[in-house]
PyMOL Python script that loads the backbone (N, CA, C, O; Angstrom):
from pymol import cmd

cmd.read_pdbstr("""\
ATOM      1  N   UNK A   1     -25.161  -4.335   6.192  1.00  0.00           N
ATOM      2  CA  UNK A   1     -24.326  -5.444   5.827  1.00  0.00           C
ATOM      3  C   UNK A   1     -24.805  -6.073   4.522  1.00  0.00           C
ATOM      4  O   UNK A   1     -24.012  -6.777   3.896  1.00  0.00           O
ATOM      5  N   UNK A   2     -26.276  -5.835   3.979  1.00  0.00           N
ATOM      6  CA  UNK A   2     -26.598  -6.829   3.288  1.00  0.00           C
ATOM      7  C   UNK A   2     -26.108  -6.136   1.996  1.00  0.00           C
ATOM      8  O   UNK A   2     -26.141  -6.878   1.014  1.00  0.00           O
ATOM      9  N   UNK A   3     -25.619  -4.759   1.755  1.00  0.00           N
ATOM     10  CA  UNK A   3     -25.134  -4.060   0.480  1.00  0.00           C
ATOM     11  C   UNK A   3     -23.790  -4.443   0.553  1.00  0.00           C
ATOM     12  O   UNK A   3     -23.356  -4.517  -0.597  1.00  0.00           O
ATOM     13  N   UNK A   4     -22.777  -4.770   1.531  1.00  0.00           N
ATOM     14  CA  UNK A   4     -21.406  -5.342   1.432  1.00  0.00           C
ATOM     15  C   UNK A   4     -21.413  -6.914   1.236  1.00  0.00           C
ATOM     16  O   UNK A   4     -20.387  -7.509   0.908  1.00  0.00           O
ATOM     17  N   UNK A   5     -22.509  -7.499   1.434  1.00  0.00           N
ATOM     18  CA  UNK A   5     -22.777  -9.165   1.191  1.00  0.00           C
ATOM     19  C   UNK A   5     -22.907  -8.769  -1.014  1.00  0.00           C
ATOM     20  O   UNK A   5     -22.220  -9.424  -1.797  1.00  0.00           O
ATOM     21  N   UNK A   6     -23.924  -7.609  -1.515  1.00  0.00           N
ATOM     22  CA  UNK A   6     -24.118  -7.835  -2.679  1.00  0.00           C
ATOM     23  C   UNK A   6     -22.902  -7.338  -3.474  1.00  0.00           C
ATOM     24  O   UNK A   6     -22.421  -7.710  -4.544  1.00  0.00           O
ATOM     25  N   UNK A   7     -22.571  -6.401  -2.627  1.00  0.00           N
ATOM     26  CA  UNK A   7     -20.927  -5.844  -3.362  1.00  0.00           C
ATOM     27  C   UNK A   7     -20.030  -7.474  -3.577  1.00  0.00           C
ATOM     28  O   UNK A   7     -19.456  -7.780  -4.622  1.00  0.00           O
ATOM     29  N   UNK A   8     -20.107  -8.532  -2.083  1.00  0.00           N
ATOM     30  CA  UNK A   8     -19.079  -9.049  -2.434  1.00  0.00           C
ATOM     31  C   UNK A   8     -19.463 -10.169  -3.753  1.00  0.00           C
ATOM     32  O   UNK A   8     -18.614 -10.739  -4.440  1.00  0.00           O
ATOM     33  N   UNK A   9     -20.950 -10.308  -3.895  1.00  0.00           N
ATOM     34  CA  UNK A   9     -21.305 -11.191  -4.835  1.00  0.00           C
ATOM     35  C   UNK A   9     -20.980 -10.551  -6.715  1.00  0.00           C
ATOM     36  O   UNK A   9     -20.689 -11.023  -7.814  1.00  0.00           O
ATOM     37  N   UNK A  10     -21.272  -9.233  -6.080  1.00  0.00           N
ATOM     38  CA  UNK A  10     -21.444  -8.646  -7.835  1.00  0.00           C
ATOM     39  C   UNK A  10     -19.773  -8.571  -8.181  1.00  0.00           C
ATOM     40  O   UNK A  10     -19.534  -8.425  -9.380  1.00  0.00           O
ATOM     41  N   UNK A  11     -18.433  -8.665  -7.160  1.00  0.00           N
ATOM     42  CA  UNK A  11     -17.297  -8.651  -7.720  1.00  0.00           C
ATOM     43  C   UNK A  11     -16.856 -10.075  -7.649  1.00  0.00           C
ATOM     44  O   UNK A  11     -15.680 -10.287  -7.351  1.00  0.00           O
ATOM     45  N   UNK A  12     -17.646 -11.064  -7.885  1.00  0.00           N
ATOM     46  CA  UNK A  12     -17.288 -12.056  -7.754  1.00  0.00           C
ATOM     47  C   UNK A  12     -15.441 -12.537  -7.246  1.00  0.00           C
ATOM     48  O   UNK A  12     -15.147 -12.201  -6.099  1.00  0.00           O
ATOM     49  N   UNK A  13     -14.342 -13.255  -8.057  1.00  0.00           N
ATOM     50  CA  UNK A  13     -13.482 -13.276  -7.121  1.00  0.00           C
ATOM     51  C   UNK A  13     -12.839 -12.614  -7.007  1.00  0.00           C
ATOM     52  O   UNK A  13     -11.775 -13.168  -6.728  1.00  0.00           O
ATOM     53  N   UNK A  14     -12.690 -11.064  -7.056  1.00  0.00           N
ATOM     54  CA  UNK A  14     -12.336  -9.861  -6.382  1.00  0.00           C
ATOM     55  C   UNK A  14     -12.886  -9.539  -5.103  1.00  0.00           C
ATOM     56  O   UNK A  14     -13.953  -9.002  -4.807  1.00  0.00           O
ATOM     57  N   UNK A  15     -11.627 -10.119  -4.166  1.00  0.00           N
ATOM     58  CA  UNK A  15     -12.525 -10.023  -2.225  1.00  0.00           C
ATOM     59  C   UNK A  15     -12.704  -8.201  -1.820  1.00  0.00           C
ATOM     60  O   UNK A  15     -11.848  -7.363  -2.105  1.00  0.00           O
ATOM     61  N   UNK A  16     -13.505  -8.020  -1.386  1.00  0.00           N
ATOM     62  CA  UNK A  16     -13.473  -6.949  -0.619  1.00  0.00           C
ATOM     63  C   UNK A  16     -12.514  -6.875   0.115  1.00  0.00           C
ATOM     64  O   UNK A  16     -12.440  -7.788   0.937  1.00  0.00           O
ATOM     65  N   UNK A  17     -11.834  -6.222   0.135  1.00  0.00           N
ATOM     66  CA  UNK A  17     -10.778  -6.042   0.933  1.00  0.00           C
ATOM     67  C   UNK A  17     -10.992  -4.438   2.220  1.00  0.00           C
ATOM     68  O   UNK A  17     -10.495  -4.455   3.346  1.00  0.00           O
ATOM     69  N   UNK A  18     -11.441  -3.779   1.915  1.00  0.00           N
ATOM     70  CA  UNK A  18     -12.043  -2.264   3.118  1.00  0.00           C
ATOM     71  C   UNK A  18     -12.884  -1.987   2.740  1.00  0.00           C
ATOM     72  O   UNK A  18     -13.384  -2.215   1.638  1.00  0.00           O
ATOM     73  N   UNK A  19     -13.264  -1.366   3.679  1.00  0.00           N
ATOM     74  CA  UNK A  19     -15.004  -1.037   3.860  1.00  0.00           C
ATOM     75  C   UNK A  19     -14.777   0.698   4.555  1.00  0.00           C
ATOM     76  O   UNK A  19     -14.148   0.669   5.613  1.00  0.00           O
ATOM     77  N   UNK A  20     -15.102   1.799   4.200  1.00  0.00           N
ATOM     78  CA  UNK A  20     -15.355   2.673   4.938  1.00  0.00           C
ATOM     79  C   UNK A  20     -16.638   3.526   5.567  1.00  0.00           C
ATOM     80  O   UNK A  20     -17.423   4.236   4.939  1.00  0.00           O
ATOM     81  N   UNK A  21     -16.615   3.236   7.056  1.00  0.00           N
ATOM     82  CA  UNK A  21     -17.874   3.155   7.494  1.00  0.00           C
ATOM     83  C   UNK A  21     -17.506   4.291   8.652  1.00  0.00           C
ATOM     84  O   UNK A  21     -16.319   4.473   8.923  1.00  0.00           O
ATOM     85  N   UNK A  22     -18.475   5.005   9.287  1.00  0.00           N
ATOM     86  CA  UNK A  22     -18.810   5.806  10.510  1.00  0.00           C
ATOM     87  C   UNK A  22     -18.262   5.113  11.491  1.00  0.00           C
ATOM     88  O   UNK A  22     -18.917   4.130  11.838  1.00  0.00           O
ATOM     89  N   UNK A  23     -17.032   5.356  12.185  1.00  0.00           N
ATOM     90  CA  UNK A  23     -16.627   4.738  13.547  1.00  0.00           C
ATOM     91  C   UNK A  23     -15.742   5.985  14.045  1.00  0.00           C
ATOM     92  O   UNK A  23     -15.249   6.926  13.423  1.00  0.00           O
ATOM     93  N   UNK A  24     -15.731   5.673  15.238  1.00  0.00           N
ATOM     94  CA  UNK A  24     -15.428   6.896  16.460  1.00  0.00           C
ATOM     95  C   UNK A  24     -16.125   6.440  17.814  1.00  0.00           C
ATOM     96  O   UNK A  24     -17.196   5.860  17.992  1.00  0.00           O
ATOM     97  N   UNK A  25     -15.093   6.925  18.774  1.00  0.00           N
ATOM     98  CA  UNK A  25     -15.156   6.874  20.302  1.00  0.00           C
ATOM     99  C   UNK A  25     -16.922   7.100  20.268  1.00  0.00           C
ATOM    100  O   UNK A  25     -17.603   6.422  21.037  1.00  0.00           O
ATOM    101  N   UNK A  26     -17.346   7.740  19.663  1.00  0.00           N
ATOM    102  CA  UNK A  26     -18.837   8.120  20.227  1.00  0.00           C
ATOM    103  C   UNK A  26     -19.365   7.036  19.407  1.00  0.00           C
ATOM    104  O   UNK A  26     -19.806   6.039  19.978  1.00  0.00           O
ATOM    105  N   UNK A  27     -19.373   7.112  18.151  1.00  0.00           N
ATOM    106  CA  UNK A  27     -20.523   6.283  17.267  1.00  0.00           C
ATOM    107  C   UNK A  27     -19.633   4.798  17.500  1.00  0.00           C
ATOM    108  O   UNK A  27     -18.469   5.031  17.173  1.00  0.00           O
ATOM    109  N   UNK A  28     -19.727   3.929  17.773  1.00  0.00           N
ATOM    110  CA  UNK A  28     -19.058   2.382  17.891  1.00  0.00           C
ATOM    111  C   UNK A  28     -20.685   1.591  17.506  1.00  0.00           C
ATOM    112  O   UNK A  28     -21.310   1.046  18.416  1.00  0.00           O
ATOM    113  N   UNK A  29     -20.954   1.608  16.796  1.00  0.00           N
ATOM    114  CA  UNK A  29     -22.352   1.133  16.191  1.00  0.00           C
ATOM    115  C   UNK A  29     -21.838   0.137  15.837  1.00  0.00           C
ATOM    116  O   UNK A  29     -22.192  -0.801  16.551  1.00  0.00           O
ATOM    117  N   UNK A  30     -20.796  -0.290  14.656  1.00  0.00           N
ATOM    118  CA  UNK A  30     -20.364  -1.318  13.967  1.00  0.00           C
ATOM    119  C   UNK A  30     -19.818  -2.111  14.839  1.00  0.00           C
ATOM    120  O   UNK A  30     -19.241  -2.916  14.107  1.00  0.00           O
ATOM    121  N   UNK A  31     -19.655  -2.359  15.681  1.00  0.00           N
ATOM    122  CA  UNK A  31     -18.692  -3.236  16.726  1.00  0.00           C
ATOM    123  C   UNK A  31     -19.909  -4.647  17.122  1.00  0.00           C
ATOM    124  O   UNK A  31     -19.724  -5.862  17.205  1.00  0.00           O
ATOM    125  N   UNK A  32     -20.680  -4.117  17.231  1.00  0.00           N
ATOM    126  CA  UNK A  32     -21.767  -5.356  17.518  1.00  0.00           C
ATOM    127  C   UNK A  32     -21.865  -6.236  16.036  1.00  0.00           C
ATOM    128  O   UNK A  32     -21.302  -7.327  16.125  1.00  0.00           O
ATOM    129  N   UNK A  33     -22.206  -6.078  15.292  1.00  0.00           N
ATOM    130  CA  UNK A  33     -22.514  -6.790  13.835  1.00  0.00           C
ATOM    131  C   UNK A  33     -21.397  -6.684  12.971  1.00  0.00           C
ATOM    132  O   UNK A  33     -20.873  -7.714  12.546  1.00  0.00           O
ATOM    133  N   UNK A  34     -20.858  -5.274  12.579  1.00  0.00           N
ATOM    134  CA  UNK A  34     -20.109  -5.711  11.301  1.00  0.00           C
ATOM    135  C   UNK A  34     -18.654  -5.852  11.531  1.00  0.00           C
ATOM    136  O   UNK A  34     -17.948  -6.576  10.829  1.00  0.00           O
ATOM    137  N   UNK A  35     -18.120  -4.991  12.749  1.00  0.00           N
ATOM    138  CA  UNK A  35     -17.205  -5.167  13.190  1.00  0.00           C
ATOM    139  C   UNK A  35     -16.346  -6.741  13.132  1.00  0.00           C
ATOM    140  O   UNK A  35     -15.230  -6.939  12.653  1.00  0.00           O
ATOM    141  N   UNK A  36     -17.322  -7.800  13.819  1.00  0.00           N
ATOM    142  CA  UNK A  36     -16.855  -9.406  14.173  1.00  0.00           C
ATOM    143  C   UNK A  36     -16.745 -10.136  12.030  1.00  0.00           C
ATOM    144  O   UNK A  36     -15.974 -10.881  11.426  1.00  0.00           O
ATOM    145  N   UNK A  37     -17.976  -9.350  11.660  1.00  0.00           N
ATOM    146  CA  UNK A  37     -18.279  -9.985  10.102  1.00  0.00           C
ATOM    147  C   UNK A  37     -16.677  -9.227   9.324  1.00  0.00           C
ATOM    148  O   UNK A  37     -16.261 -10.006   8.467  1.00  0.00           O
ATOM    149  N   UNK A  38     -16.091  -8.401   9.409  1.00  0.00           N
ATOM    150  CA  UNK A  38     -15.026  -7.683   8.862  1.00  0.00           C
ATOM    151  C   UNK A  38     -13.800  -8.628   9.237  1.00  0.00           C
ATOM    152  O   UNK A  38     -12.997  -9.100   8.432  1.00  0.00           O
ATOM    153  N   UNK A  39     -13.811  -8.823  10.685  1.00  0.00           N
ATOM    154  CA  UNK A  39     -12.881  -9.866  11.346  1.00  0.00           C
ATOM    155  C   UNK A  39     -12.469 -11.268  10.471  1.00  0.00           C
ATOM    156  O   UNK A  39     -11.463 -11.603   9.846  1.00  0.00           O
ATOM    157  N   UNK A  40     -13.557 -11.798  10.709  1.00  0.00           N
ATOM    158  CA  UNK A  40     -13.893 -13.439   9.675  1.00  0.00           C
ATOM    159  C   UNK A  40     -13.445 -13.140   8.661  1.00  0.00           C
ATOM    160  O   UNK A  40     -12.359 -13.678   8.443  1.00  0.00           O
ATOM    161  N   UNK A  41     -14.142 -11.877   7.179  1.00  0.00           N
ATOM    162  CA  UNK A  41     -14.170 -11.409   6.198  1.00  0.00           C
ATOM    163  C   UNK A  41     -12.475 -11.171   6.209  1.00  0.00           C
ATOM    164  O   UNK A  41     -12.032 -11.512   5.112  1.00  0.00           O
ATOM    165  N   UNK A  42     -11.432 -10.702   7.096  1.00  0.00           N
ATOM    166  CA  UNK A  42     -10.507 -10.077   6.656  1.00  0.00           C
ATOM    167  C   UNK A  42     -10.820  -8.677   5.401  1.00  0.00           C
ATOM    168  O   UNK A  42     -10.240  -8.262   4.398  1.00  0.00           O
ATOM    169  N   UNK A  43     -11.976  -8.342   6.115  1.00  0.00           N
ATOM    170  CA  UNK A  43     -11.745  -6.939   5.662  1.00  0.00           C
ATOM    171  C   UNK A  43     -11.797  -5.710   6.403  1.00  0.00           C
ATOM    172  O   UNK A  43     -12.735  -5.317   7.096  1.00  0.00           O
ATOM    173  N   UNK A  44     -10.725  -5.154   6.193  1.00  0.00           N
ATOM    174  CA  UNK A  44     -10.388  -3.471   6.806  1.00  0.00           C
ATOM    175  C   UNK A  44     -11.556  -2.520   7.084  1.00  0.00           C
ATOM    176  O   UNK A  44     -12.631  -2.382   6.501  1.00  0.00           O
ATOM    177  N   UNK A  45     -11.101  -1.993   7.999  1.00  0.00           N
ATOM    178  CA  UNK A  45     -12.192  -1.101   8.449  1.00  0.00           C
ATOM    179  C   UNK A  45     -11.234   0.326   8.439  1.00  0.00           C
ATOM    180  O   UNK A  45     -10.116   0.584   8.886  1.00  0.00           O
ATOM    181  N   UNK A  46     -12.513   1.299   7.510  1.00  0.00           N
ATOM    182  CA  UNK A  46     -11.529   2.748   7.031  1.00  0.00           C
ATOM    183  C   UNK A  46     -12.836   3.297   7.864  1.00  0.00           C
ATOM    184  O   UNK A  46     -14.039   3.343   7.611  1.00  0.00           O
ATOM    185  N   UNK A  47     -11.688   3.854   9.436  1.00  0.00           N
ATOM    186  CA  UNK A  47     -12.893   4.491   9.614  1.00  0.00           C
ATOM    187  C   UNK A  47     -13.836   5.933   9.396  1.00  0.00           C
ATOM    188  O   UNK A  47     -13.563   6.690  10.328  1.00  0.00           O
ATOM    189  N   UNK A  48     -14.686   6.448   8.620  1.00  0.00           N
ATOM    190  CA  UNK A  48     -15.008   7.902   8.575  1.00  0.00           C
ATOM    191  C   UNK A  48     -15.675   8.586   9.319  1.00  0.00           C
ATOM    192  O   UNK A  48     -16.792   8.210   9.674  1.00  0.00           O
ATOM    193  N   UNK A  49     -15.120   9.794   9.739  1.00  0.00           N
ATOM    194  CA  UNK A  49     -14.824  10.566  10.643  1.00  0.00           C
ATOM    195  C   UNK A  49     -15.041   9.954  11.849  1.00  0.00           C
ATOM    196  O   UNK A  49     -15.972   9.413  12.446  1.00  0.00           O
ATOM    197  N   UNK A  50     -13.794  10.232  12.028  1.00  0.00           N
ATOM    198  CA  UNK A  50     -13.173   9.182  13.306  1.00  0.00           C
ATOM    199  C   UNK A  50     -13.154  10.447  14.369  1.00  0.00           C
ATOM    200  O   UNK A  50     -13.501   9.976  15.452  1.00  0.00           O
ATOM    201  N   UNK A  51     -12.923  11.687  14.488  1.00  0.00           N
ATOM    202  CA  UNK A  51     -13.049  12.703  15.341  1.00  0.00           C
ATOM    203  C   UNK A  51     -14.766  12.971  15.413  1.00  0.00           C
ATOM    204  O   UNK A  51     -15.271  13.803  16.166  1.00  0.00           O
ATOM    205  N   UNK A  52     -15.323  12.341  14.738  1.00  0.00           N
ATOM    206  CA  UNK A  52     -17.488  12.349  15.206  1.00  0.00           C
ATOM    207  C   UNK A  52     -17.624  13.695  14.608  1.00  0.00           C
ATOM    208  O   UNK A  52     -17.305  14.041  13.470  1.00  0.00           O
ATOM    209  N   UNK A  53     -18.245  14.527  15.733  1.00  0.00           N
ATOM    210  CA  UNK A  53     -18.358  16.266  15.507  1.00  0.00           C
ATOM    211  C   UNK A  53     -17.143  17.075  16.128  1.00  0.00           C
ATOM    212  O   UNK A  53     -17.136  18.089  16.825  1.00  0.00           O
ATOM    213  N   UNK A  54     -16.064  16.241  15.612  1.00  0.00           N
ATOM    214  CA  UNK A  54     -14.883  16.905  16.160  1.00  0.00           C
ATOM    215  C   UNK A  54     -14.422  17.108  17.404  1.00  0.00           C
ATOM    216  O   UNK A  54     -15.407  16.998  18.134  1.00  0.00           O
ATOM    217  N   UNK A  55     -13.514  17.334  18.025  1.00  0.00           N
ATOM    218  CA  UNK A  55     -13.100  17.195  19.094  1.00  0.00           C
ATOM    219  C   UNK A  55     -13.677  17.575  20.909  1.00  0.00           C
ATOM    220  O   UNK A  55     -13.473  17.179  22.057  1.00  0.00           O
ATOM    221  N   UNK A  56     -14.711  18.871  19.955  1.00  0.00           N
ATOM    222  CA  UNK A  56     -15.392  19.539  20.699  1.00  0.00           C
ATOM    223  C   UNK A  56     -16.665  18.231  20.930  1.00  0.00           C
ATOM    224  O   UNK A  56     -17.160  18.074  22.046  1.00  0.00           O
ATOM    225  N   UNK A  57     -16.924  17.699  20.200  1.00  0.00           N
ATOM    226  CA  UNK A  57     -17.827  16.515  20.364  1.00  0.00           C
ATOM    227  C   UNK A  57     -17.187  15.660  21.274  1.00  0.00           C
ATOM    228  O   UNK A  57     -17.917  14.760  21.691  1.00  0.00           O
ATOM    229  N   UNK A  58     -16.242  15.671  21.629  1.00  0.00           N
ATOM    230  CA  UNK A  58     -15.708  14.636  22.241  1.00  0.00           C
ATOM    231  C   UNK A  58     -16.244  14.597  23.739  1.00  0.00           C
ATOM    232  O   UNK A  58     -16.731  13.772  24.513  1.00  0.00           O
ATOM    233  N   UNK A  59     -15.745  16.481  23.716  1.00  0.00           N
ATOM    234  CA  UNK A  59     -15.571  17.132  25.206  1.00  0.00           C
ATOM    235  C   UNK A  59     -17.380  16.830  25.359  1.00  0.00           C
ATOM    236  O   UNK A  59     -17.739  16.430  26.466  1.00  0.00           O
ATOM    237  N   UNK A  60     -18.290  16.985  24.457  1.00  0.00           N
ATOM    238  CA  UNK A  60     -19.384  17.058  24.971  1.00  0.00           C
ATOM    239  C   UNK A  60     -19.985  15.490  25.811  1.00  0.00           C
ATOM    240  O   UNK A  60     -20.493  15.172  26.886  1.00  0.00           O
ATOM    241  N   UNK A  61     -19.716  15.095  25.037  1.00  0.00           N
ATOM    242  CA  UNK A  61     -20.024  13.352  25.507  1.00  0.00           C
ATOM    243  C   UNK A  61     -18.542  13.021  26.570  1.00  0.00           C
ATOM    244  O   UNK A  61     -18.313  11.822  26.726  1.00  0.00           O
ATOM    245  N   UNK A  62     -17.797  13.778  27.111  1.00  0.00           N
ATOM    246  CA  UNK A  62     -16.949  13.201  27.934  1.00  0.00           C
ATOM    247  C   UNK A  62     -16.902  14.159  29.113  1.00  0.00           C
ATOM    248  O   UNK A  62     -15.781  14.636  29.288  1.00  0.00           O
ATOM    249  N   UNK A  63     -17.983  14.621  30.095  1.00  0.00           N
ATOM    250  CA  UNK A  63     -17.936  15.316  31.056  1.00  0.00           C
ATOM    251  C   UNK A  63     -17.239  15.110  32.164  1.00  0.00           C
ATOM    252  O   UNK A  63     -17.360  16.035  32.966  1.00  0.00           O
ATOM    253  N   UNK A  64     -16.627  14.331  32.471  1.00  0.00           N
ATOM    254  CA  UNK A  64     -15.850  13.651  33.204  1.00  0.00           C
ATOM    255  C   UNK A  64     -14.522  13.601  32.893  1.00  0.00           C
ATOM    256  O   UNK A  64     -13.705  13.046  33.628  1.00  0.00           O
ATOM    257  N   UNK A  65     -14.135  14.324  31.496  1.00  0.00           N
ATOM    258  CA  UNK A  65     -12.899  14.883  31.511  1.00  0.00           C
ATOM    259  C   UNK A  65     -11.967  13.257  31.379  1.00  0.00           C
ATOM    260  O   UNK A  65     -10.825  13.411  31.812  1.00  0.00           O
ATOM    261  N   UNK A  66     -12.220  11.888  30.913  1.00  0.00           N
ATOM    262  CA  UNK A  66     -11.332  10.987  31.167  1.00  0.00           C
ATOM    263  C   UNK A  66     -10.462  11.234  29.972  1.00  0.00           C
ATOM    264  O   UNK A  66      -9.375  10.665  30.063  1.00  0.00           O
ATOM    265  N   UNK A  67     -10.596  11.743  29.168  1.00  0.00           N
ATOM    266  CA  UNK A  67      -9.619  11.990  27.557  1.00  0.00           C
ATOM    267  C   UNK A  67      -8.701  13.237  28.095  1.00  0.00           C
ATOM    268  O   UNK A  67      -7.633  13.400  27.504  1.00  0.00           O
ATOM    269  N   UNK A  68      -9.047  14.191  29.241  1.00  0.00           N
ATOM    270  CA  UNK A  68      -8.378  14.666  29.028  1.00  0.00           C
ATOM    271  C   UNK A  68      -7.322  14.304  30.046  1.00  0.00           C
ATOM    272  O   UNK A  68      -6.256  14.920  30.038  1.00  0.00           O
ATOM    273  N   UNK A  69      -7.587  13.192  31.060  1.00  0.00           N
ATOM    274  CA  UNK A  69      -6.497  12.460  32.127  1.00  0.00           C
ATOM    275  C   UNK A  69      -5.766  11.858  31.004  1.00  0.00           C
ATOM    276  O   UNK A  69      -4.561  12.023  31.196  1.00  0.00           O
ATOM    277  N   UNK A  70      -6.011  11.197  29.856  1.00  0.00           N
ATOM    278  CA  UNK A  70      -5.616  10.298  29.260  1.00  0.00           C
ATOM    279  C   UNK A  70      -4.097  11.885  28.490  1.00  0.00           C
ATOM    280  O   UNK A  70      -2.873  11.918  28.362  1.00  0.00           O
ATOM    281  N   UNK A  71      -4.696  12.380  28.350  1.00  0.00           N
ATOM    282  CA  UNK A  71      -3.902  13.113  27.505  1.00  0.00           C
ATOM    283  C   UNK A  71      -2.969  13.948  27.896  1.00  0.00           C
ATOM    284  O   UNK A  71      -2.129  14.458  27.154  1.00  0.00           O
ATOM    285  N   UNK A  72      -3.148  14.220  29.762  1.00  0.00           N
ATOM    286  CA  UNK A  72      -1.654  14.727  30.621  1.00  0.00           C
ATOM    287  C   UNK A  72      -1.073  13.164  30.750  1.00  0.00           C
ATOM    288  O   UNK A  72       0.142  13.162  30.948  1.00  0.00           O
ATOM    289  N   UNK A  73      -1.632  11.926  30.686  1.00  0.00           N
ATOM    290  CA  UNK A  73      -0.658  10.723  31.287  1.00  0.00           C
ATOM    291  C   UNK A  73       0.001  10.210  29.859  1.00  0.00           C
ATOM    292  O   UNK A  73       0.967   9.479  29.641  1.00  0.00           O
ATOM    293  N   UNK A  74      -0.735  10.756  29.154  1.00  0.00           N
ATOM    294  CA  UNK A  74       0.497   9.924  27.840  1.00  0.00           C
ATOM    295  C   UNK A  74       1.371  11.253  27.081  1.00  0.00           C
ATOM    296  O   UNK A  74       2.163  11.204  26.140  1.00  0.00           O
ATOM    297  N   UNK A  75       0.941  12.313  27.801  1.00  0.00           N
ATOM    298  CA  UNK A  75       1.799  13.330  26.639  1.00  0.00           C
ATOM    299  C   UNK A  75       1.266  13.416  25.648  1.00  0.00           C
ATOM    300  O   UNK A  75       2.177  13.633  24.849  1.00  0.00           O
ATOM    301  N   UNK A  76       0.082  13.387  24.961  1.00  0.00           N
ATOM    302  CA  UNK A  76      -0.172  13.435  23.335  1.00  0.00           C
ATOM    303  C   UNK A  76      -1.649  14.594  23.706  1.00  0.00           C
ATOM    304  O   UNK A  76      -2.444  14.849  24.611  1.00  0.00           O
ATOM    305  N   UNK A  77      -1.295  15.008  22.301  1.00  0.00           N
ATOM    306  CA  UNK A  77      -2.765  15.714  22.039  1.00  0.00           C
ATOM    307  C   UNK A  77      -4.430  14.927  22.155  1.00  0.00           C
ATOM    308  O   UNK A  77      -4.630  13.722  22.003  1.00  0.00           O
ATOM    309  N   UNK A  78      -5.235  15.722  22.387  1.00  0.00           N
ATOM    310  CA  UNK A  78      -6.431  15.168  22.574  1.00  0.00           C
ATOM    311  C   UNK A  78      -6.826  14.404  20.970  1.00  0.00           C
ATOM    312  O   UNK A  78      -7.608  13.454  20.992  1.00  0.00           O
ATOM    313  N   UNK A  79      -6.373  14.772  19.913  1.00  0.00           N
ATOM    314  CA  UNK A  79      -7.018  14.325  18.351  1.00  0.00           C
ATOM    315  C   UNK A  79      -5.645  12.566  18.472  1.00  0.00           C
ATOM    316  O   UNK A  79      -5.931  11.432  18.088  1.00  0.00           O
ATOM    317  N   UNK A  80      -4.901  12.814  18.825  1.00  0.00           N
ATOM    318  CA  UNK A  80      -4.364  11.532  19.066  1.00  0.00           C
ATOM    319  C   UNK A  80      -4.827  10.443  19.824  1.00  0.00           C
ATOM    320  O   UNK A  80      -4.784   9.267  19.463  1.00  0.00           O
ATOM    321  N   UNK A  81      -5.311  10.909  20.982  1.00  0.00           N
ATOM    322  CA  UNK A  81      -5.410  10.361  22.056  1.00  0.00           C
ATOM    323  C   UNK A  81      -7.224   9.010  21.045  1.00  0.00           C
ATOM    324  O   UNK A  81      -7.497   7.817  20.915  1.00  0.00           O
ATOM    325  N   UNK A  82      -7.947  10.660  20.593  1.00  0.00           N
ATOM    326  CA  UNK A  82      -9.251  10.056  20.536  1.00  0.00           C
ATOM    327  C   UNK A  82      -8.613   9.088  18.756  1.00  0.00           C
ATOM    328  O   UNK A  82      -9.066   7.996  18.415  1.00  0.00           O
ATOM    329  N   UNK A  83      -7.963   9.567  18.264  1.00  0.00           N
ATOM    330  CA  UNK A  83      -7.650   8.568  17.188  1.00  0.00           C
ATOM    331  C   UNK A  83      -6.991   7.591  17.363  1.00  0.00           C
ATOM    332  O   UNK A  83      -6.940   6.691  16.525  1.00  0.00           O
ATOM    333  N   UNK A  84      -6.324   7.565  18.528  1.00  0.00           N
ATOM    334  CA  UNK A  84      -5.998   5.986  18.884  1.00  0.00           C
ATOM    335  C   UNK A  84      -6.845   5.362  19.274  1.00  0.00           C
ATOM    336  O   UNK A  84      -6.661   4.178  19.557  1.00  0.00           O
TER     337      UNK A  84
END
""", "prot")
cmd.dss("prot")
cmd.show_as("cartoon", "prot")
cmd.util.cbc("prot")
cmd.orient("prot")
């Protein structure tokens, strides 16, 4: 956070407006700290790579198969399902 605090100082009144950071069903790191600071900030969150290690990553961290209940009850593909 403290390199998006100096970004917003060195563009003085040019607001930050997005930020693109690591978010995905697996990595949700930003949700504790920068997530709420983006909120306040009104700035966007671009998230990169939002599929993690890809879909097959998904299946690994989801042994329990709930993405793939999710994905006979809504009709959509699994890359939808996890990008929503």
């Amino acid at each position: 956070m403290a390199q998006l605090r100096d970004a917003q100082q060195a563009l003085g009144k040019c607001p930050v407006v997005s930020n693109q950071v690591r978010y995905s069903l697996i990595d949700r790191t930003i949700e504790k700290d920068l997530l709420p600071y983006y909120e306040v900030n009104k700035i966007t969150v671009i998230a990169y790579c939002p599929l993690a290690r890809g879909l097959n990553g998904f299946r690994d961290c989801d042994p329990g198969g709930a993405t793939n209940g999710l994905v006979r009850a809504a009709g959509k593909s699994s890359a939808q399902i996890v990008l929503n």
